[in-house]
C-alpha positions as CSV (number, residue, x, y, z in Angstrom):
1,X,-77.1,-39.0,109.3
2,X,-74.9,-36.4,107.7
3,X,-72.4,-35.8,109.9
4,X,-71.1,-39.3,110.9
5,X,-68.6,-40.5,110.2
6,X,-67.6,-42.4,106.8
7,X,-66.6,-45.9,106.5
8,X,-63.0,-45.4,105.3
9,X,-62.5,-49.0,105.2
10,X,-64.5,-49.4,101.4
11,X,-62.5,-50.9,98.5
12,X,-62.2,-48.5,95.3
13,X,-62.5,-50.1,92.1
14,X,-59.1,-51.1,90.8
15,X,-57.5,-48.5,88.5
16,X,-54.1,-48.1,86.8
17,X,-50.6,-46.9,87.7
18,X,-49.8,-43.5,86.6
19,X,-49.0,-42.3,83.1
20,X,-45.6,-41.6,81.4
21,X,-45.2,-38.2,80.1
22,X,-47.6,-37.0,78.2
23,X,-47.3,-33.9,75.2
24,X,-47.9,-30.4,75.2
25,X,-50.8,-28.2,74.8
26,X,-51.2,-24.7,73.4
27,X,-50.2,-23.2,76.2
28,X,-46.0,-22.1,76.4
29,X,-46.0,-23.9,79.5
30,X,-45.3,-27.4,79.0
31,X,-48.2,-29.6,80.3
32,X,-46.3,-32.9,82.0
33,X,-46.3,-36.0,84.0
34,X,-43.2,-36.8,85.7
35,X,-43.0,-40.8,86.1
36,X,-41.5,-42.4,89.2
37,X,-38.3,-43.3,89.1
38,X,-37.5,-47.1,90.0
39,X,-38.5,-48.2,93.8
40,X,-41.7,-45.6,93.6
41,X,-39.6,-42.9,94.6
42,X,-40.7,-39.5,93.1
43,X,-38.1,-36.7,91.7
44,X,-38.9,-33.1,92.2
45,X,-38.8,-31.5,88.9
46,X,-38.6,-27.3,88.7
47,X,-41.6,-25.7,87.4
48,X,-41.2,-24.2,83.4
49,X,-42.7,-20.3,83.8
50,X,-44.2,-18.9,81.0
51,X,-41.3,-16.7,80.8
52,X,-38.7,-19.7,80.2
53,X,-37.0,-19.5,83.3
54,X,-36.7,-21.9,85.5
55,X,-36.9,-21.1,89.3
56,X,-35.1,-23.2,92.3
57,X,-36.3,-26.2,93.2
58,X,-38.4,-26.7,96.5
59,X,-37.7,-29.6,98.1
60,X,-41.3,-31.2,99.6
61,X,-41.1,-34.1,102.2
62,X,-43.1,-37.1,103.4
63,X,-44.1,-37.6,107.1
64,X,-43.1,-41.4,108.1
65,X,-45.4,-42.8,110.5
66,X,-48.1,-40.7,112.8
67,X,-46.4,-38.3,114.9
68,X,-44.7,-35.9,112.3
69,X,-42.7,-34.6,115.2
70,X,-39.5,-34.8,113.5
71,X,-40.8,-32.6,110.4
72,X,-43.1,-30.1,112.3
73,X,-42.5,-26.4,111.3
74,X,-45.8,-25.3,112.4
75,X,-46.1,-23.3,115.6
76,X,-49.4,-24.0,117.3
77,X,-50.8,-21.0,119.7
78,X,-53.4,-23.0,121.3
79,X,-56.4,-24.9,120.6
80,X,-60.4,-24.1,121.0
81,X,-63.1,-26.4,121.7
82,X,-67.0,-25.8,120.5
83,X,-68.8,-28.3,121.6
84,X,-71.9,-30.4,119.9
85,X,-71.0,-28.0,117.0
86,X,-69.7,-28.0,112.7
87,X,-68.6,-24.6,111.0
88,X,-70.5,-23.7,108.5
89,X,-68.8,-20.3,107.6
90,X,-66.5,-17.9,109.1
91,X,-67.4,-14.7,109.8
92,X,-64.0,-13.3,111.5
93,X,-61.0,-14.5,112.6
94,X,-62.9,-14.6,116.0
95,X,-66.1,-15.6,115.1
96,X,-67.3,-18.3,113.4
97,X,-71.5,-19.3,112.4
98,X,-72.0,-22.9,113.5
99,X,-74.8,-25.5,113.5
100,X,-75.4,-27.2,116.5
101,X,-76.6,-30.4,116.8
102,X,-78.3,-31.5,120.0
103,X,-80.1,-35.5,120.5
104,X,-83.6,-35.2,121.7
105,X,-85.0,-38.6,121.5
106,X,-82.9,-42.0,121.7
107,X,-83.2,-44.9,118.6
108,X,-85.3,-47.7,119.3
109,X,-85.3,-50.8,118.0
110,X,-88.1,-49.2,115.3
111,X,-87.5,-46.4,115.1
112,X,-84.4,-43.5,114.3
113,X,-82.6,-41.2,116.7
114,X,-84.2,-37.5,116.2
115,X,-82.2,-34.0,117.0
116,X,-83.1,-30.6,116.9
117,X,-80.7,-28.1,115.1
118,X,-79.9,-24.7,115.6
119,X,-77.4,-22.1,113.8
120,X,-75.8,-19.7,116.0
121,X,-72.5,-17.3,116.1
122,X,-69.8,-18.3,118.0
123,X,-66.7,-16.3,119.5
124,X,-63.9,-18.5,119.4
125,X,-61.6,-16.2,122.1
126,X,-64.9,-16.5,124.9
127,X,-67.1,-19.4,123.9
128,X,-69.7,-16.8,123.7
129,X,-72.7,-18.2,121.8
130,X,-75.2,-16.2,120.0
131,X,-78.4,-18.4,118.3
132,X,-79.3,-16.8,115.4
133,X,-82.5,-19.2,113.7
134,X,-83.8,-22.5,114.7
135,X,-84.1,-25.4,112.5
136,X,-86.2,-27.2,114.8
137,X,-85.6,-31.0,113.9
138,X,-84.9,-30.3,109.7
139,X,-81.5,-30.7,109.0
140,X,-79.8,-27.4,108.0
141,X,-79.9,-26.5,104.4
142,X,-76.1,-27.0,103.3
143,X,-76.9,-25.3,100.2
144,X,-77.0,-21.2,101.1
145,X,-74.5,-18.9,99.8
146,X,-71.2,-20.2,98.0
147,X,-68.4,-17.2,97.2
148,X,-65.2,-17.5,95.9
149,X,-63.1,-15.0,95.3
150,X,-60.5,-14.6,92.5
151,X,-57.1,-14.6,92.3
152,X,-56.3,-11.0,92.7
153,X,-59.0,-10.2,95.3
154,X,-60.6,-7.9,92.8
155,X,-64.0,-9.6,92.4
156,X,-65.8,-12.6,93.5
157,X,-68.6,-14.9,91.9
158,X,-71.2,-15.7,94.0
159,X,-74.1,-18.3,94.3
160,X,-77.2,-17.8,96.3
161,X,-78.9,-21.3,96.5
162,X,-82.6,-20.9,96.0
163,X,-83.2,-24.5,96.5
164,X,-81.3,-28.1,95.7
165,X,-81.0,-27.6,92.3
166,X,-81.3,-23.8,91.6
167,X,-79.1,-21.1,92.1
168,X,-78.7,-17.2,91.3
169,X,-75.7,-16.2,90.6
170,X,-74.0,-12.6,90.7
171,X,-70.3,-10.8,89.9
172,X,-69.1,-8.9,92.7
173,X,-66.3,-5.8,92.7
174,X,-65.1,-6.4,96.2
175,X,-63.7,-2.5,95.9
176,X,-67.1,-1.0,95.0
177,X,-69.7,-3.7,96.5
178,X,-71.3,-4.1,93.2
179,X,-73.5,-6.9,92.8
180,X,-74.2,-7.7,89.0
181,X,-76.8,-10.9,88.3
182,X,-75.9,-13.4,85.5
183,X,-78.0,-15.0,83.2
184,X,-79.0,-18.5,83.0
185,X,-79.8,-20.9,85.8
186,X,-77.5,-24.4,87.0
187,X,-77.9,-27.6,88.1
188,X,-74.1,-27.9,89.6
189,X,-72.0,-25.4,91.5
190,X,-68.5,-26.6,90.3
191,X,-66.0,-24.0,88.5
192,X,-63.0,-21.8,89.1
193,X,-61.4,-18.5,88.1
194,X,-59.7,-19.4,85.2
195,X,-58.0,-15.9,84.9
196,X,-58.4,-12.4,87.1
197,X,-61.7,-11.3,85.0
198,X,-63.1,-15.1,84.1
199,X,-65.0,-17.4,86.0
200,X,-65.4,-20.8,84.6
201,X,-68.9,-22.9,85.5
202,X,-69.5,-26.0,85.0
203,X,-73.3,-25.3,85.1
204,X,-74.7,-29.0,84.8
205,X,-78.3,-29.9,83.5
206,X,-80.6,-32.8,84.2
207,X,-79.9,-34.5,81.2
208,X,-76.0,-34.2,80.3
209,X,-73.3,-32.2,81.1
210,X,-74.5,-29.1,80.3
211,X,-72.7,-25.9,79.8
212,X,-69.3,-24.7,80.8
213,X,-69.6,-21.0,80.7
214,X,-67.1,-18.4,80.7
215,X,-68.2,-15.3,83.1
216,X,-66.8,-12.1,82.6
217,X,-66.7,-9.5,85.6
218,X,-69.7,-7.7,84.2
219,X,-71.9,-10.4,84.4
220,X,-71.8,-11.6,80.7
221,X,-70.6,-14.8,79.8
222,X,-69.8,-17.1,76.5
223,X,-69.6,-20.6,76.4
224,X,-67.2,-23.5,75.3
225,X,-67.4,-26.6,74.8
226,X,-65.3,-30.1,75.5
227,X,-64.9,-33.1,73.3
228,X,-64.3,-35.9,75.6
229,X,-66.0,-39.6,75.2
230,X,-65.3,-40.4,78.5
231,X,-67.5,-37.6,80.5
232,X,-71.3,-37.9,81.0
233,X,-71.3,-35.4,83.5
234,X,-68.2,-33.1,85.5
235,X,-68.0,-34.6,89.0
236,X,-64.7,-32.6,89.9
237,X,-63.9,-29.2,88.1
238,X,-62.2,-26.4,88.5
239,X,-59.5,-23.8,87.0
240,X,-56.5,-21.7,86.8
241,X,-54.2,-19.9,84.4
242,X,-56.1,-20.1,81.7
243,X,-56.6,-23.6,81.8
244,X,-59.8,-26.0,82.7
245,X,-58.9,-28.7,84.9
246,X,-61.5,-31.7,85.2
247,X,-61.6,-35.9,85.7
248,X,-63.2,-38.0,83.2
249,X,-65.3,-41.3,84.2
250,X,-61.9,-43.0,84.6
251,X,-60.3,-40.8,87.2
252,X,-58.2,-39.6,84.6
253,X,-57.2,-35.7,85.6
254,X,-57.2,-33.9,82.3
255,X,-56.8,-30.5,81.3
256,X,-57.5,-28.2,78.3
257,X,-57.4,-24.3,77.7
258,X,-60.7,-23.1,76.5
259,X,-61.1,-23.2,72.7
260,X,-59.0,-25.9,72.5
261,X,-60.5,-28.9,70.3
262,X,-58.8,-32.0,72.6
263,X,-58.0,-32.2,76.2
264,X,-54.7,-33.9,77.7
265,X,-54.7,-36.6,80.2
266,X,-52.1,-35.6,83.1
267,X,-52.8,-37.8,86.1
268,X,-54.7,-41.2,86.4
269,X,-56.2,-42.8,89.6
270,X,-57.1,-39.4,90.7
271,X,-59.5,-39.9,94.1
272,X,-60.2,-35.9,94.3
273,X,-58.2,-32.4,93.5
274,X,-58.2,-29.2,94.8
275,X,-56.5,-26.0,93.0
276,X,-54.7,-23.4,95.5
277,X,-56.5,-20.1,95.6
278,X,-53.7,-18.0,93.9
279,X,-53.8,-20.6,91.0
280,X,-50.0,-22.1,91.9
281,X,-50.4,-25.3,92.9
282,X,-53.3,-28.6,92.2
283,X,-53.3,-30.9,95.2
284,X,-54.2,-34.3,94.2
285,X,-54.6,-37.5,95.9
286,X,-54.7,-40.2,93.7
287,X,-56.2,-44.3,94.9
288,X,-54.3,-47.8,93.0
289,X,-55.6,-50.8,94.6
290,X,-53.4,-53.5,95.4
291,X,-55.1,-56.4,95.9
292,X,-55.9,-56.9,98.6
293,X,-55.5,-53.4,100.3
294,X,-56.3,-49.5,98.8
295,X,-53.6,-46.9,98.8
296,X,-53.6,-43.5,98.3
297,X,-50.9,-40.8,97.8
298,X,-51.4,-37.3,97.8
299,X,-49.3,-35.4,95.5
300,X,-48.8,-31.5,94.8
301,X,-48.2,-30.6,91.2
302,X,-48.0,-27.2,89.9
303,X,-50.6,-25.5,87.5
304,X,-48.6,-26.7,84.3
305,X,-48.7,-30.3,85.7
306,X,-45.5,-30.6,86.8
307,X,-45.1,-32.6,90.1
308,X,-43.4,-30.9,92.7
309,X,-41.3,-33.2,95.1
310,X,-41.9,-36.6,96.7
311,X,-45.4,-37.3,98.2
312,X,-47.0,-35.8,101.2
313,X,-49.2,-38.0,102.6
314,X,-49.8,-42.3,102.1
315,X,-52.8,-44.0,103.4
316,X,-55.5,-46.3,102.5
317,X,-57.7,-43.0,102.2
318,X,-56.9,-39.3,101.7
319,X,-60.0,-36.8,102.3
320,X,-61.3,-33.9,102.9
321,X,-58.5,-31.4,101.2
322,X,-58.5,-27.9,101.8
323,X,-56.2,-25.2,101.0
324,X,-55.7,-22.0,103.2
325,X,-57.3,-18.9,102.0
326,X,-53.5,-17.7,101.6
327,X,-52.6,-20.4,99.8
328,X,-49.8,-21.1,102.2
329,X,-51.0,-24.0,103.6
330,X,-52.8,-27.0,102.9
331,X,-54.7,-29.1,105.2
332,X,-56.0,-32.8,104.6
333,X,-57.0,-35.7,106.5
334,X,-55.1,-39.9,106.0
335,X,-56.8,-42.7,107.0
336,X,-53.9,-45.9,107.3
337,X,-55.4,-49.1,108.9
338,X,-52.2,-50.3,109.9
339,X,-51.8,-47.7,113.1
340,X,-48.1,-47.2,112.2
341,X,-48.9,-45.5,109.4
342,X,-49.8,-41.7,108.8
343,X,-53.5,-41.1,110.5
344,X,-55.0,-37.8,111.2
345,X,-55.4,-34.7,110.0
346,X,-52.0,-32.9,109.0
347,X,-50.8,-29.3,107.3
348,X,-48.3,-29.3,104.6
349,X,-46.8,-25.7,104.5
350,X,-45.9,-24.5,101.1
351,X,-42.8,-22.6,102.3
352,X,-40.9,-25.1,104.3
353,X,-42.4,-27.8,102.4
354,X,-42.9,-29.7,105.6
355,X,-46.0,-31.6,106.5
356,X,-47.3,-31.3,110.3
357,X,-49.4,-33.9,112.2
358,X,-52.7,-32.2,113.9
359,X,-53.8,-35.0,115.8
360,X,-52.7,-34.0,119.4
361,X,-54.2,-30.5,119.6
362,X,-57.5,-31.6,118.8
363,X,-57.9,-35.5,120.4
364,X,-55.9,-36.2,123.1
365,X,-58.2,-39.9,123.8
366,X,-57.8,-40.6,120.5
367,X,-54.9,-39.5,118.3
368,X,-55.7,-41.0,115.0
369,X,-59.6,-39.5,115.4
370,X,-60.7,-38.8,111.9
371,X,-62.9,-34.9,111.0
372,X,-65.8,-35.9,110.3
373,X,-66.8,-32.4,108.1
374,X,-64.8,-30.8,105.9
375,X,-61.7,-28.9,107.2
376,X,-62.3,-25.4,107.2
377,X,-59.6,-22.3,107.2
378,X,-60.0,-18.9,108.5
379,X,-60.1,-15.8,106.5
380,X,-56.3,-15.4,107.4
381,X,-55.6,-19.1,107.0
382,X,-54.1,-18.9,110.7
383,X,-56.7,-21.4,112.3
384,X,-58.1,-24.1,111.2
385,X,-61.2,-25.6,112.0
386,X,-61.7,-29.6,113.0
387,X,-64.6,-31.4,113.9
388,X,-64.8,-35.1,115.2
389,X,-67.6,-37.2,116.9
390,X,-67.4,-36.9,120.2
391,X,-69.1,-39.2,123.0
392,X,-70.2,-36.6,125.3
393,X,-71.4,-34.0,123.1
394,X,-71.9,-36.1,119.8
395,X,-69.6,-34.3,117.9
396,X,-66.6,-31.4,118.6
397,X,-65.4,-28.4,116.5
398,X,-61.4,-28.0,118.1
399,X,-60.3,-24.5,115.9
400,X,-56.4,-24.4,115.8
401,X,-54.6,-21.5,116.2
402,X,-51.0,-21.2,114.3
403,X,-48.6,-18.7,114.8
């Protein structure tokens, strides 16, 4: 069933350490890897602008253990509860569309549980509840209506999800409400604005990677291509700055600035990344195995590749990553087996550079209770939205609301 919860405790296939520094690309920004010093400590190192100058350090710090009291900068308002319920978009920074998910026949011994689902609108302030379609006993379609927006708020691509595998898309002017259609269908929905008038797609196909296309704010687009042995298909993706950010089939995070013939490995054992909205930052959480136990680290690096301070977050798994609309704030979930260790859902502020534990405004029975959804911001990044199983209502939606 989609929405329980994953088992964490897996083993990742054993991959290397991280890289030394690596060279430079086209780009006057200097593409690099900083190395950890001896003891795994790791150094902050200044971000290069493409000016030359080089701005003030920001000093990021690690929460030790699982209350992240002694760090907490974030001032929490008060906490909402919607019941049986996942978000599946916001509409408002009162209102959210949810689906709810409601048992109607126990398992047997032969046969599956069955529930009926229904979407419906949700004020966060009242509880109010508005049902809006019925889905009857189908799971909801997850596939709908992606947007994202770019960088300077100007435009937005958009995907309309005809059906699994086929989507329409269209080039919005946020200031005007134009919708312009682009050409050619895909079979993935991964890309990123790689600068304030291009969209970069990672369009997919049934029988290789497919093309990476380069849309243009009037709907056109052009195409480029990457030389890389090690990619059968683009599993992660994204952009910013000009530059295409992807991982090969050996978690290696590369990166490469379209037209450019080679990319340039900057991070191995990459688990997953996520690039701020505003371009700024790459959040990555990166797996080593041990031997006999998994760890993962989850690192922020700037969009040149430089790493900025010591780690945020250590566990045997780091998921669901999610970056505030503003950018401000990042929110992620650690999974540590050993309960002395980080578990929970925490928010690492970008100002302060601190890193916040969640846990207690959203399960008092059980601190370390893992989302079992993705992690979901609202439009002014001021709540966030958590959802865990729950034994009385199957599963629980608790939005946060920061000051």
């Amino acid at each position: 069933m989609k929405h329980r919860f994953r088992n964490y405790g897996v083993k990742l296939l054993c991959i290397a350490a991280i890289s030394a520094a690596l060279t430079a690309c086209q780009s006057q920004d200097r593409l690099t890897i900083v190395e950890p010093e001896a003891g795994g400590h790791q150094t902050s190192q200044p971000p290069v602008s493409s000016g030359g100058k080089t701005p003030g350090e920001r000093k990021l710090t690690v929460v030790e253990g699982t209350n992240g009291k002694s760090g907490q900068e974030l001032i929490v308002n008060g906490t909402h509860r919607i019941a049986s319920s996942n978000i599946e978009a916001w509409l408002s920074e009162n209102e959210v569309k949810v689906t709810t998910t409601k048992l109607i026949k126990e398992a047997t011994e032969t046969e599956e549980p069955k529930y009926a689902y229904t979407t419906e609108q949700v004020s966060i302030s009242t509880g109010e509840r508005h049902e809006v379609t019925n889905h009857g006993e189908a799971p909801p379609d997850q596939h709908l209506v992606k947007e994202e927006v770019s960088p300077s708020g100007k435009y937005s691509f958009v995907q309309k999800w005809r059906d699994k595998y086929t989507a329409d898309n269209f080039m919005k002017n946020l200031k005007s409400g134009e919708t312009i259609p682009v050409k050619g269908g895909n079979y993935m929905e991964i890309g990123g604005w790689l600068d304030g008038d291009t969209y970069v797609l990672a369009a997919g196909s049934m029988s290789g990677k497919g093309e990476i296309r380069l849309i243009s704010t009037d709907g056109t687009y052009t195409t480029t291509v990457i030389e890389d042995k090690d990619v059968e298909f683009y599993n992660q993706f994204g952009a910013s700055k000009g530059r295409i950010y992807y991982t090969d089939a050996n978690q290696m995070l590369k990166v490469v600035e379209p037209g450019a013939s080679n990319p340039i490995p900057l991070i191995e054992n990459v688990w997953n990344f996520t690039i701020s909205p505003d371009g700024e930052y790459i959040a990555v959480s990166t797996a080593t195995n041990t031997g006999e136990d998994q760890v993962s680290k989850l690192l922020i690096y700037d969009a040149a590749g430089h790493l900025q301070g010591s780690l945020i977050g250590k566990g045997n798994l780091i998921s669901y990553l999610s970056w505030s609309p503003d950018s401000s704030r990042f929110a992620f979930d650690v999974y540590s087996e050993n309960e002395s260790g980080m578990n929970g859902v925490y928010v690492f502020d970008t100002a302060s550079g601190k890193v916040s534990w969640m846990a207690p405004y959203y399960s008092a029975v059980h601190p370390a209770a893992h989302p079992v959804y993705p992690l979901t911001w609202s439009p002014s990044g001021e709540k966030l939205g958590i959802t865990i199983d729950d034994q009385e209502a199957l599963l629980a939606t608790y939005v946060i609301d920061f000051k």
